[in-house]
C-alpha positions as CSV (number, residue, x, y, z in Angstrom):
1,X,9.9,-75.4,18.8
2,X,9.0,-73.7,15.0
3,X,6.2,-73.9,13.6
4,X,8.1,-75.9,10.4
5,X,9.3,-78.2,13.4
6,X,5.4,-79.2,14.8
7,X,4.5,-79.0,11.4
8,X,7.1,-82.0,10.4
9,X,6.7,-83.9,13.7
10,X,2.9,-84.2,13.0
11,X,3.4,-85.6,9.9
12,X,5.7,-88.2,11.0
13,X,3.4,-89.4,13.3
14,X,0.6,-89.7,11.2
15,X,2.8,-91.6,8.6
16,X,4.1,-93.7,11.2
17,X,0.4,-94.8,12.7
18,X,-1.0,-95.5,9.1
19,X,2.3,-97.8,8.3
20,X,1.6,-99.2,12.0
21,X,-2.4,-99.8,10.8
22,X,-1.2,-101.7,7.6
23,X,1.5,-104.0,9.4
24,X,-1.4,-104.8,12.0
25,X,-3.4,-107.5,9.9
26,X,-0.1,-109.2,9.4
27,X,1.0,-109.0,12.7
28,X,-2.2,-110.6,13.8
29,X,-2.3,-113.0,11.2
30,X,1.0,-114.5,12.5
31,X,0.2,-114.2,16.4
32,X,-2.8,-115.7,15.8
33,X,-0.9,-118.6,14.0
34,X,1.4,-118.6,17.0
35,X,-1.8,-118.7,19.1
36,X,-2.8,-122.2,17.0
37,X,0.7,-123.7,16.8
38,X,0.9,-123.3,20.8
39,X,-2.7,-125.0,20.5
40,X,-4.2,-122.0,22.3
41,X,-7.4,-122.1,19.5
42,X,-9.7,-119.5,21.8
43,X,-6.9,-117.0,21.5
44,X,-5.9,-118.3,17.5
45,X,-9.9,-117.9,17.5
46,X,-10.5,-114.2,19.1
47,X,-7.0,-113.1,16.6
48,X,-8.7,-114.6,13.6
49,X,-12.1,-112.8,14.7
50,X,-11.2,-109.4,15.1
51,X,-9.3,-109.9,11.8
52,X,-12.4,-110.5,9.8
53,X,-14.1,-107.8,11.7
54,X,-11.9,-105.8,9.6
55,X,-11.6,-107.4,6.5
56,X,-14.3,-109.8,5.5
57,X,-12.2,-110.8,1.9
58,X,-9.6,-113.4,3.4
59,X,-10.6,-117.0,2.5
60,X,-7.3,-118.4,5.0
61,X,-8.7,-116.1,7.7
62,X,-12.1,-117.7,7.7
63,X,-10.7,-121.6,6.9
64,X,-8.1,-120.7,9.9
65,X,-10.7,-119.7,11.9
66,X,-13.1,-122.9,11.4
67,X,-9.9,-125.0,12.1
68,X,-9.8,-123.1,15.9
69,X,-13.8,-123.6,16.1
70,X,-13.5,-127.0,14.6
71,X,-10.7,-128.0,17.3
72,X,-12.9,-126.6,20.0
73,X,-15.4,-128.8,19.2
74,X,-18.1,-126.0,18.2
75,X,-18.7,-127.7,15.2
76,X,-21.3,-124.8,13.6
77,X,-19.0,-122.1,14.0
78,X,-16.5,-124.4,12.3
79,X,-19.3,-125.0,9.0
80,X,-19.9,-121.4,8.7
81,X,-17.0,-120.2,8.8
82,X,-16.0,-123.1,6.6
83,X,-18.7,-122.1,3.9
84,X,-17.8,-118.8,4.0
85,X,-13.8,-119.5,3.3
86,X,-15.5,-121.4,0.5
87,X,-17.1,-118.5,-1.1
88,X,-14.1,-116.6,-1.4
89,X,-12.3,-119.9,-2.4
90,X,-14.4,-122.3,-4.4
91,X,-11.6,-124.5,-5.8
92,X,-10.1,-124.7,-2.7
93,X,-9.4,-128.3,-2.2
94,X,-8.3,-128.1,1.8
95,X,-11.2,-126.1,2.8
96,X,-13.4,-128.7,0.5
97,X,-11.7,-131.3,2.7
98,X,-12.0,-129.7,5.9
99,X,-16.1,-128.7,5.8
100,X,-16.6,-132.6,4.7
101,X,-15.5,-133.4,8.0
102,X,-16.7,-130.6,10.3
């Protein structure tokens, strides 16, 4: 194989994982939706996690996670993670809603 050859194969690949890297929050958003729907919340839960472990900016990732916490009955997961939607959200009238009752 050239040189020109390895040269464009390389680059290919490292277009290919960094489009692969940005469809991954999206593709974890929805499984971990799917996860929820299917009302699997410690798997919606773990999704939703490791999401935030990457980007702590989402409001819908935190309120979705204290939905799973909240429907697992661990109700001061649920809060925090309820207040901290909150903070990225503070007109948000469902997550309002939703830490009144947690």
């Amino acid at each position: 194989m050239s040189r020109v050859a390895v040269i464009f194969l390389l680059v290919c690949l490292v277009y290919s994982n960094k489009s692969m890297a940005t469809d991954a929050p999206a593709v974890l958003f929805s499984k971990a939706g799917a996860a929820y729907k299917a009302q699997n919340f410690e798997e919606a839960a773990k999704e939703y996690e490791f999401l935030i472990a990457t980007d702590k900016t989402n409001a819908d990732v935190y309120y979705n996670l204290a939905n799973c916490y909240y429907k697992l009955n661990l109700l001061g997961k649920s809060i925090v993670n309820y207040e901290r939607a909150l903070a990225l959200a503070p007109d948000d009238e469902d997550i309002i809603h939703n830490l009144k009752l947690a």
